[in-house]
C-alpha positions as CSV (number, residue, x, y, z in Angstrom):
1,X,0.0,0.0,0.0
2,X,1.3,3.2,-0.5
3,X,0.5,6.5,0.9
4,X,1.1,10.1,-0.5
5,X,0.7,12.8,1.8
6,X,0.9,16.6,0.8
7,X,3.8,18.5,2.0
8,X,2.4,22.2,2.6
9,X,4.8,24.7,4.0
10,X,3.9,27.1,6.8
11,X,4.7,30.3,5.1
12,X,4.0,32.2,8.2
13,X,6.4,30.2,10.3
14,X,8.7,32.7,12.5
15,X,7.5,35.9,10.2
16,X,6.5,38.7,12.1
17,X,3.2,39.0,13.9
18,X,1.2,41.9,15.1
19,X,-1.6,42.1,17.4
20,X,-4.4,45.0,18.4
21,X,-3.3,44.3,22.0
22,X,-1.9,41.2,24.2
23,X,-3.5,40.0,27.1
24,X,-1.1,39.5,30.3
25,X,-1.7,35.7,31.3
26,X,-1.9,35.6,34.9
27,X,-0.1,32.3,34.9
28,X,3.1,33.0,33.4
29,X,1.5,31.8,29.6
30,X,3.4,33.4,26.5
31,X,0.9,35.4,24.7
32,X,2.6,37.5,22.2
33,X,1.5,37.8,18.5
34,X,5.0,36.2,17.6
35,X,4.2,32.7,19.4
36,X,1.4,32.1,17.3
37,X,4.0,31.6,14.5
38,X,6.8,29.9,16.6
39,X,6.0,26.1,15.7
40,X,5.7,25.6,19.4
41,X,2.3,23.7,19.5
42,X,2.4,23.9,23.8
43,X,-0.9,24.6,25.8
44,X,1.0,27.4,27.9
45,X,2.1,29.0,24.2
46,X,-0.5,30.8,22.2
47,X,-1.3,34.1,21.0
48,X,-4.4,36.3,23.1
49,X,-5.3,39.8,22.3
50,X,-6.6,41.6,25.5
51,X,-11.1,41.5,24.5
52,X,-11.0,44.4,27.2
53,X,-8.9,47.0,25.7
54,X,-10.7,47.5,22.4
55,X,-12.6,46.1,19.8
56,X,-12.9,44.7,17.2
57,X,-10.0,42.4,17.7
58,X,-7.4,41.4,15.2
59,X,-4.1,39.4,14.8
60,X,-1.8,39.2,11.5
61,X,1.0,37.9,10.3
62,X,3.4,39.9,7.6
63,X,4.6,36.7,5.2
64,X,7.2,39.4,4.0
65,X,6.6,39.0,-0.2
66,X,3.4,38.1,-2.4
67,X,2.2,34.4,-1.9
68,X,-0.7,32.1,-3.6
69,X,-2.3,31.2,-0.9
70,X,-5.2,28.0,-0.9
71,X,-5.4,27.0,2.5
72,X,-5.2,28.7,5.8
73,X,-5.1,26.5,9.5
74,X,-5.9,27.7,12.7
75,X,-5.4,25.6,15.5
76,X,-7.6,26.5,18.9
77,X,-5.9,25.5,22.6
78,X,-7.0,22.0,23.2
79,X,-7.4,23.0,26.9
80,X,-9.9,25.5,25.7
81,X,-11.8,24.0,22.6
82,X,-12.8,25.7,19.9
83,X,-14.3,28.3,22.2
84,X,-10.7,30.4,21.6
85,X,-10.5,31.3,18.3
């Protein structure tokens, strides 16, 4: 049997990330813009803009030249379900 899997590059891996504002985890939790671009897939590593501060709320990543994009992932905290994105 054999099995042929896509290869699809993260094009936003380690570019840099902005965010309206960052939300200071109480618990010592990275929440930067940056770490949701890292690789790190860790529960206590994610990305949170502070809901508080101001609205509407919005994260992006600069991939630094034109790309063709046709897919785009966003993985949610596991702790959290899909309640955090």
């Amino acid at each position: 049997m054999l099995l042929f899997v896509e290869y699809k590059p993260n094009i936003a891996l380690n570019k840099p990330a902005y965010q309206i504002s960052t939300y200071i985890e109480r618990h010592g939790a990275d929440t930067e813009a940056s770490v949701a671009v890292d690789g790190n897939y860790d529960e206590d590593k994610f990305s949170h803009t502070n809901g508080s501060e101001v609205s509407p709320q919005w994260w992006m990543v600069d991939l630094e030249q034109q790309n063709s994009i046709y897919e785009i992932s966003v993985i949610g905290r596991r702790s959290q379900g899909m309640n955090c994105l």
